[in-house]
C-alpha positions, 0 to 999 in steps of 0.5 A: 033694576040697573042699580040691583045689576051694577051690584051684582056684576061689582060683587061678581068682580070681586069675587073673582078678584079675590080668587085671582089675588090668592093665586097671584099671591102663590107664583113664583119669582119666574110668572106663570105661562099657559093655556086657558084651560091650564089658567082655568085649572089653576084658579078652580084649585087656588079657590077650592084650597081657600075656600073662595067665592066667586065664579071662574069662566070657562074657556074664552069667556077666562081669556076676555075676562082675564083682558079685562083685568090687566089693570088688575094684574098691573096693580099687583106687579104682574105683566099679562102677554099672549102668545100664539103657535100654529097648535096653540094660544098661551098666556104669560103672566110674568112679574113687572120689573 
């Protein structure tokens, strides 16, 4: 059964991935900044316009979930940092110099 897991959650991974790399792909030179929510929005778009699998997680489960892609995001060039207002959390994806 733990093997059957370990596929799925490796799949499930990739999928993301996959949608995550289209949107990457798609930035501009400046990076991205953002709530979760706007992080979430972008990502529904990017894998609705390219037809992709693959399961975005809403809310914070996006925030835990795009921490643990910052080897990810590393390999592909780009810098994850947060930031945080009295109102408000952002995220800043910004390319890596």
């Amino acid at each position: 059964m733990q093997a059957t897991q370990a596929r799925y959650r490796a799949a499930n991974a990739k999928a993301f991935r996959d949608v995550l790399y289209a949107w990457l792909d798609a930035l501009p030179t400046v990076g991205w900044e953002g709530t979760v929510v706007d992080l979430e929005a972008a990502l529904e778009d990017v894998k609705t316009k390219h037809r992709l699998r693959g399961c975005i997680p809403r809310g914070n489960g996006l925030g835990v979930r795009i921490r643990a892609e910052v080897p990810f995001l590393e390999v592909q060039g780009f810098v994850l940092s947060f930031h945080r207002s009295a109102k408000v959390r952002t995220l800043r994806l910004s390319r890596a110099n």
